[in-house]
N, C-alpha and C positions, 0 to 999 in steps of 0.2 A: 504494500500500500504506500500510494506516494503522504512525503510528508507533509505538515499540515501548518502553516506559519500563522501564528496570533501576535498582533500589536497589544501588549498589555500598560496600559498608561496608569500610573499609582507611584506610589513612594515604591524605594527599593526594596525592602522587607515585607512589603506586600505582595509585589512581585516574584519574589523567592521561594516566599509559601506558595504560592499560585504555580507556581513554575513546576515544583516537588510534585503538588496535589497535579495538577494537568498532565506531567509525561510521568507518572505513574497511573492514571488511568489508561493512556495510550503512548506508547511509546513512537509513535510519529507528528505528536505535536511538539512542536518549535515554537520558541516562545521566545521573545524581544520586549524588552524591558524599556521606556521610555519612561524619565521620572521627572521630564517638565517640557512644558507646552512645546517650545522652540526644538527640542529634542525628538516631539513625538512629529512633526511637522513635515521637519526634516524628513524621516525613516517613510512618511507617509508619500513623500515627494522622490524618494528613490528607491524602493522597497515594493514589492508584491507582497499583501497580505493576504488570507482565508478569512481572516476574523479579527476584529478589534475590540478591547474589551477596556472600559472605562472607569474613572472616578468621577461620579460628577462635581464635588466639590475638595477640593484642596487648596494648598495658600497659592500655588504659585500657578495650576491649571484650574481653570473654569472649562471641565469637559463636556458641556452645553454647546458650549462657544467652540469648542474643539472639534464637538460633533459637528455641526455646521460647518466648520472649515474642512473634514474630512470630507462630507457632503458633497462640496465642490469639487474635488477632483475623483471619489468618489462614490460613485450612487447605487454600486451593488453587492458590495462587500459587508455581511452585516456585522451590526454594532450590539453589544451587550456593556450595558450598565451596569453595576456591579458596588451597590454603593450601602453604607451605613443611614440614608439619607430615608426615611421610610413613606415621607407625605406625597398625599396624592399630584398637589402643587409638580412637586421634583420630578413623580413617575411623566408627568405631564409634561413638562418641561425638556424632557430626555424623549421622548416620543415623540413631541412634536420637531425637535432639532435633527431627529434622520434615524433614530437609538430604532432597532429589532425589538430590543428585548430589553425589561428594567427589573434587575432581582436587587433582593434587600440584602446586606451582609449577615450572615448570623442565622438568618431564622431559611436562605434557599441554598444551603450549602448543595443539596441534591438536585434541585433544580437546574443549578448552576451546571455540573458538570452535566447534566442531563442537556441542558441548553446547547451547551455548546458541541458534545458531542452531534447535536440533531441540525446545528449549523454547518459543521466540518463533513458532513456523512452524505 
C-alpha cells in the first residue's frame, strides 16, 4: 500500500503523540509536523498532502485562517480539526472555513483515528 502523507499543524509534543498514535495504527502514514502558521504555508506551497489535520486555536496559528489559506490553493484535500475547543460557535467556524471534519480532543480519540483512516482509505 502506497504511503499516506498528513500535514499535522499543532505544537511539537502534540504532534509527537499524534505521530506515535497515527503510524502505529498504520504503518504507511507519514506524518509532517508544522508548528507555526508560516511553516505550515510553506510545506502547503511545496509539499503533496493526503490529509491535513488542525488546531484551530493557538498563540501563534489561527487555523480558521489557515484553513482558508489552504482552501486557496487547495480544495480537495481534506481537512480534520482536531481541537480542545468544544462550542458549537468553533465547530462552525472550522466548517465553514473548508474543515471535512471537526472532532473534540479528549472525549473523539476513536473517532479520530476512525476519521482519518476513512479519509486516507
Amino acid at each position: 500500500m502506497k504511503s499516506r502523507h498528513i500535514l499535522f499543524i499543532d505544537d511539537k509534543d502534540t504532534c509527537h503523540l499524534f505521530d506515535l498514535l497515527l503510524s502505529h495504527t498504520d504503518k504507511n502514514f507519514k506524518i509532517t509536523c508544522a508548528t507555526s502558521r508560516d511553516e505550515a504555508l510553506e510545506l502547503v506551497k511545496k509539499k503533496s498532502f493526503d490529509l491535513y489535520i488542525l488546531e484551530p486555536y493557538r498563540r501563534e496559528i489561527n487555523g480558521v485562517e489557515l484553513c482558508r489559506k489552504i482552501r486557496q490553493k487547495d480544495s480537495r484535500t481534506p481537512v480534520i480539526f482536531y481541537s480542545g475547543m468544544s462550542r458549537d460557535t468553533d465547530r462552525s467556524s472550522a466548517l465553514a472555513a473548508g474543515a471535512n471534519e471537526y472532532l473534540v480532543k479528549g472525549t473523539d480519540i476513536d473517532k479520530f483515528i476512525e476519521t482519518v483512516k476513512k479519509f486516507l482509505n
